[in-house]
N, C-alpha and C positions, 0 to 999 in steps of 0.2 A: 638596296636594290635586290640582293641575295634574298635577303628575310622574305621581300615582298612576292616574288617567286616562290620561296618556300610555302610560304603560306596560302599562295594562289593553286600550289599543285596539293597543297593538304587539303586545304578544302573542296580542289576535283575530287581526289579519291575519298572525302566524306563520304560525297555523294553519289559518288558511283560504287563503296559498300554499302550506302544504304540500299539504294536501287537492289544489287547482287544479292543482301541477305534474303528475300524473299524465295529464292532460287531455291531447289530444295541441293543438299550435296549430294556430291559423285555417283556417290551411294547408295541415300535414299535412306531416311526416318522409316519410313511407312507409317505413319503417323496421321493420314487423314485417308479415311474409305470411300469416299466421292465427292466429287465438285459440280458443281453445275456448269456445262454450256451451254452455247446457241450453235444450231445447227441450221439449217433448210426447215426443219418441221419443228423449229422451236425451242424453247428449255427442255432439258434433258440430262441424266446423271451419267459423268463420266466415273466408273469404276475405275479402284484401284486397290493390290494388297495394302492390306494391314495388320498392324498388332498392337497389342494393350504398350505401353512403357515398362522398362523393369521396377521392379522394386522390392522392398525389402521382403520377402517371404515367410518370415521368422513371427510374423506380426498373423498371420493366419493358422500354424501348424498346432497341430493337436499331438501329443507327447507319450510316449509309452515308457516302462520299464518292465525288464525281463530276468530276473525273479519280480516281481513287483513291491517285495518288503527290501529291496536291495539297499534305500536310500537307507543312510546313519537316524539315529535319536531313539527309537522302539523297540529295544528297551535303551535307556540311556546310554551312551560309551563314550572314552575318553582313546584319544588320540594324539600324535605327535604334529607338532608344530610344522608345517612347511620348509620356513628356514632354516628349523633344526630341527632334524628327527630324531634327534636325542632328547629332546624337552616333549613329552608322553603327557602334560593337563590338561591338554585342550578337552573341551567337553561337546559332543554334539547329541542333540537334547530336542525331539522334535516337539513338545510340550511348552516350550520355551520360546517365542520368537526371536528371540537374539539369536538362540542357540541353534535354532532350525535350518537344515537345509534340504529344502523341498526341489524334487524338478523346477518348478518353474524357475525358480532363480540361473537358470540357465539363459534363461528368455529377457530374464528384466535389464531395465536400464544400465548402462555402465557407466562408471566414474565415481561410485559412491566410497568412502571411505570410511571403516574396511570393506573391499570388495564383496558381494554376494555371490552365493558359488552353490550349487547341488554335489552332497556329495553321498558317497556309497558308505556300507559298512567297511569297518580292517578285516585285513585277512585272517581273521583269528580262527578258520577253520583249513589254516594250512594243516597239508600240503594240499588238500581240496583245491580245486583250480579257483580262482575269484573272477568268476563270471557276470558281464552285465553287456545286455543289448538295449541301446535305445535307440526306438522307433519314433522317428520325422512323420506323421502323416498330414497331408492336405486334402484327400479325396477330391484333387484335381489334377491334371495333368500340369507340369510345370518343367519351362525351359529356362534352364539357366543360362545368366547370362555374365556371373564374375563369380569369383573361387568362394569355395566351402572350406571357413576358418573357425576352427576351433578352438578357444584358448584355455587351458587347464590350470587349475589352482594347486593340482599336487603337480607331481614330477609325469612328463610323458609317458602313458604307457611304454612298455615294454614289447608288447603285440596288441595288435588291434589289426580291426576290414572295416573297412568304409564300404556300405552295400547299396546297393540301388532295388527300387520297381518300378517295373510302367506299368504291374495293372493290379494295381492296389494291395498290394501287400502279399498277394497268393503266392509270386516266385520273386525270387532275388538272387540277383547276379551281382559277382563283387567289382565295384568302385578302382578298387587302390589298397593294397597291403602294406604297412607300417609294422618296421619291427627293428629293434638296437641289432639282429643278426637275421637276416633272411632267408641264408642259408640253410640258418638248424630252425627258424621258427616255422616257415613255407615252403623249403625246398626250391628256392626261386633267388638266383641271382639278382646281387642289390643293382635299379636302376634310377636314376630320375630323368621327371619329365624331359630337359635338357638332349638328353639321348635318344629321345623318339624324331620323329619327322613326320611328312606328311603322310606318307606310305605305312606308318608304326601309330600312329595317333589315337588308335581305336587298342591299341596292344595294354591290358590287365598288368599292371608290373608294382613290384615290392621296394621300398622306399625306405633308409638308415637315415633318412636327411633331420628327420620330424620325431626323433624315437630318443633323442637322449637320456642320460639316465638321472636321477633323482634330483642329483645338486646343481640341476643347469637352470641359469636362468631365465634361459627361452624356455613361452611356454606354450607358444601357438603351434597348432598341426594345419597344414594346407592340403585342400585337393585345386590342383590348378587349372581351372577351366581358360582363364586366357591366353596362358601359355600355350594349349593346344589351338585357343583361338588364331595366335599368331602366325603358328604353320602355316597357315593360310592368308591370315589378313595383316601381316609384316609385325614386327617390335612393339610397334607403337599403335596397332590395329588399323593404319589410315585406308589399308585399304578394302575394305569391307564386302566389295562388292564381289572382292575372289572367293570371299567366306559365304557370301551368302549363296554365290552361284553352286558353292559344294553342298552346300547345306539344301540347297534345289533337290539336285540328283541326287545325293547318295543318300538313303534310306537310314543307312547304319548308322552316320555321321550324325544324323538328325536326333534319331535314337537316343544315340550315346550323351547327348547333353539331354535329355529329356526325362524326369522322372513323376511320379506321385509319390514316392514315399524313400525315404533314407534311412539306414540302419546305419547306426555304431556300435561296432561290435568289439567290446572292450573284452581280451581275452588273459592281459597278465600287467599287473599294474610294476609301476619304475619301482625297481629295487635298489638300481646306483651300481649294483654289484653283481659278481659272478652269482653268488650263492644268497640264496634269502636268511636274515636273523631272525632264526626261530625265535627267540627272545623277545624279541620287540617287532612281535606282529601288527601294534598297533600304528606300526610308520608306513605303510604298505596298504591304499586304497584309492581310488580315484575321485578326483573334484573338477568340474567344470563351472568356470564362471558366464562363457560367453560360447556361442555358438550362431553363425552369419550367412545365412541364406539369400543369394540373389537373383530373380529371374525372372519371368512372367507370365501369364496364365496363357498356354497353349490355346489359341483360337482359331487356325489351321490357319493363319493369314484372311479372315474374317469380322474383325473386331479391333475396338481398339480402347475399349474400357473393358473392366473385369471387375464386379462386383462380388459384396458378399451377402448371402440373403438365406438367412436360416442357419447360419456358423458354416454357408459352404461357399465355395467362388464359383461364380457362373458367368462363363462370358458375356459380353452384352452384343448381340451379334446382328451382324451388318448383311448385306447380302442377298436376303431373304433367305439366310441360314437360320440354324435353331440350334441346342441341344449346350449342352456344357461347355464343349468342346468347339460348338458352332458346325458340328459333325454331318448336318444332315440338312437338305433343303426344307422349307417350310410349306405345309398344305396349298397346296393350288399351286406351285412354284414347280413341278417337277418335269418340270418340260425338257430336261436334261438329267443321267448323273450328275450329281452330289461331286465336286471334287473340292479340291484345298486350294489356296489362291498360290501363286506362284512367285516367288522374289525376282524374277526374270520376266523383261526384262527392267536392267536396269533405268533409269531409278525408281518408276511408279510399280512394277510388277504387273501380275495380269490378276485380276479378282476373282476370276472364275465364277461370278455370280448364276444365283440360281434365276431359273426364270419361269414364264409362268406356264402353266399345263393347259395342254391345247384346248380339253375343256374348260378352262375358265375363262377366255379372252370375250365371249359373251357377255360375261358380266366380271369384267377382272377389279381383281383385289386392288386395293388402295395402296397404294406406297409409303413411305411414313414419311415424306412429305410432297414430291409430286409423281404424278403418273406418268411415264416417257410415252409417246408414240407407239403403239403397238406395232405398225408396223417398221417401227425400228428395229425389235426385238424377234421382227423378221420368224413370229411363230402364227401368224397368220394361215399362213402357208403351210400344213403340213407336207407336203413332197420334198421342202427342200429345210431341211433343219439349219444350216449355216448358210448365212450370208457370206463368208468367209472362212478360209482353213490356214495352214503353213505351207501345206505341199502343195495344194491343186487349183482353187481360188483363190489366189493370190488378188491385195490391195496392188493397184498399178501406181504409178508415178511417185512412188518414196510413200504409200501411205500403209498405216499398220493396221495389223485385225486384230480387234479387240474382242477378246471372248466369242470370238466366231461367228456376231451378232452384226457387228458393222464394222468398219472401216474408218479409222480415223484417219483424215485427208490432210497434203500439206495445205497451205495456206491458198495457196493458187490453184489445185484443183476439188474436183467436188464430186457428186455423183453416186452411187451407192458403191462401187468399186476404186473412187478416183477417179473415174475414164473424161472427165469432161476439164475442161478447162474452167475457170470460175468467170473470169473476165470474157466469154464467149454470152453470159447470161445479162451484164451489167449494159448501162446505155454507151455508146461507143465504141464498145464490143472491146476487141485485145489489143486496139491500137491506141484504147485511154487509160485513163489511170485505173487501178482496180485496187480495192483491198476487203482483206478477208473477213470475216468475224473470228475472233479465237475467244478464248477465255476471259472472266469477266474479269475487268481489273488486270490483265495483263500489261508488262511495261515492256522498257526495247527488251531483248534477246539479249542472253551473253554474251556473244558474237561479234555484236554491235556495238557492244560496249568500250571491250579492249582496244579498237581502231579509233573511235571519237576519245580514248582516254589519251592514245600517245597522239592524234593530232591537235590537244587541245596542250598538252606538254610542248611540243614544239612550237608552236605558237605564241606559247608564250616565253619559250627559250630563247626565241629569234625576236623578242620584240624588244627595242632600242631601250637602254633606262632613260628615263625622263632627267633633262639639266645637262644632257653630255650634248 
């Protein structure tokens, strides 16, 4: 009797999560830039923000180094062992492909055995400093979206900056300071992440966490982008929509996780020790095997694939936006500023589409795949550019303003503002039945669901077993 109840309320809620996954979450993907409805005048695209999916970034970047003969093999040299820097044979030999270790091996696959690793020359021209900057570029704008890990084959530096740019390489502003002592390498008391908060989140701070010295066996360095995700969007990220409503307003916020280009500025390799052995300088230079970039191609909430076309990333842009970045309305389209879609509200956001210029309604451009009602787009009319605003036009009876253009209506009212009732239009008027059109393929409401879920549970809680 138990079982068959069990099993009668698992298979309710099969199917009322199937029903529910269609739903988008709390949150909000932003993952499709328009739907079609029906409206009074027909098929027509409902706008929404968007953006590309993350992914791996490391698979696009173009690589620098600074000396640029920095990497080991030219002329041949011998170096010590990882394990033991007392064992000084090892050979790096750029001539030799076994023995080679070029940049890119930063890049390549991991798990090969022995690991692949880029590595620098030894410090043989101590007390010279052993300098080396490597430059991340994409010549795209790129928002991260999980941490910058870096894993090293020798011992963690000793000092190193993690640096940033937004506009392509001309200024850089620093990341994240790593150093075994902060104090005497930066002048910057040691903090981590841990110690910021929402109000510190944007605060430049120097890090002992990541900097051990030679003979440790950790050997990854972090920059933690989730962790500052968290201030906002809790532990476990669930709740996203706090993060994204900051990431709305505040400029800085936005900023700060947003780059084209990254710098490692490697400025004193692990010695293990107070003092460096002049004697065996050949234990003392840096190796990277791996290095993990995650994010996605800035499309200003525009777009939601990101290709690459000529070794560059170019968004593929929605909208009737244009431009790399999706930066800029498209010819005939300018019947508005140009602005960025909006994450808010939640969960579809607002698209801020471009629309079309007064002169071209005459003979208006094609849409790439249908044409909405012109005068939806309410540019007919020059005297009155919105259909709708927040403050003064107001949609009436619970409906929202979409991009200023129209009014989305609930279910029962209609009209360019909402102001009509829908069942005022149908046969029987408001005393019969009425229903609305909404979205193609739409099923019940969440709403509706929860209620028919606990009264199909009681129903069957309360029904007699069979035999008794």
């Amino acid at each position: 009797m138990y079982l068959s109840r069990f099993l009668s309320l698992h298979t309710l809620w099969v199917t009322v999560s199937s029903v529910m996954q269609h739903y988008p979450s709390v949150w909000g993907h932003y993952d499709v830039c328009k739907t079609q409805i029906y409206t009074e005048e027909g098929k027509v695209w409902d706008y929404m923000a968007c953006q590309p999916e993350a992914r791996d970034m490391i698979k696009y970047v173009k690589v620098t180094l600074d000396p640029p003969d920095i990497t080991c093999g030219d002329p041949p040299e011998t170096f010590c062992a990882m394990g033991n820097p007392y064992m000084c044979n090892n050979e790096c030999d750029a001539s030799t492909q076994e023995l080679a270790h070029p940049p890119e091996l930063m890049f390549d696959l991991e798990g090969r055995h022995p690991s692949t690793f880029w590595q620098s020359t030894t410090w043989k021209d101590y007390p010279k400093p052993l300098h080396v900057n490597i430059t991340l570029s994409w010549n795209k704008t790129i928002e991260l979206t999980d941490n910058i890990v870096i894993t090293f084959e020798s011992g963690r530096p000793d000092q190193m900056i993690l640096e940033k740019s937004l506009d392509y390489g001309r200024t850089w502003q620093p990341y994240q300071y790593y150093a075994t002592d902060c104090l005497d390498a930066f002048h910057m008391d040691p903090k981590s992440v841990r110690d910021l908060s929402q109000h510190t989140v944007l605060e430049i701070i120097c890090t002992e966490e990541y900097s051990t010295g030679y003979m440790t066996n950790s050997k990854i360095i972090h920059f933690e982008i989730k962790d500052r995700f968290a201030f906002f969007a809790g532990p476990r990220l669930h709740n996203m929509a706090s993060l994204y409503g900051q990431l709305d307003t505040t400029k800085k916020l936005r900023d700060f996780f947003t780059i084209t280009d990254l710098r490692i500025r490697l400025l004193r390799p692990a010695t293990g020790e107070i003092y460096v052995d002049e004697q065996h300088l050949a234990r003392y230079f840096y190796a990277i095997s791996d290095i993990r970039v995650y994010g996605r191609c800035k499309c200003n909430l525009h777009a939601t694939g990101c290709k690459e076309e000529n070794k560059r990333l170019l968004c593929e842009c929605e909208h009737n936006t244009t431009g790399p970045d999706c930066g800029k309305c498209k010819k005939n389209y300018q019947g508005r500023p140009w602005s960025p879609g909006s994450y808010l509200p939640i969960p579809k956001g607002t698209a801020n589409i471009c629309i079309p210029s007064i002169s071209s309604i005459g003979n208006p451009p094609k849409f790439d795949r249908i044409w909405p009602n012109i005068s939806s787009l309410e540019v007919s009319k020059p005297n009155q550019a919105n259909v709708c605003d927040n403050e003064l036009l107001h949609c009436q009876n619970g409906g929202t303003c979409i991009n200023n253009v129209r009014c989305q209506c609930p279910p029962a009212y209609t009209g360019i503002l909402c102001e009509k009732l829908r069942c005022e239009r149908e046969p029987g008027g408001c005393g019969g039945r009425s229903s609305a059109p909404g979205r193609a393929g739409a099923g019940p409401g969440p709403r509706l669901l929860l209620p028919l879920l606990l009264l199909l549970a009681a129903l069957l809680a309360a029904r007699p077993p069979r035999g008794c």
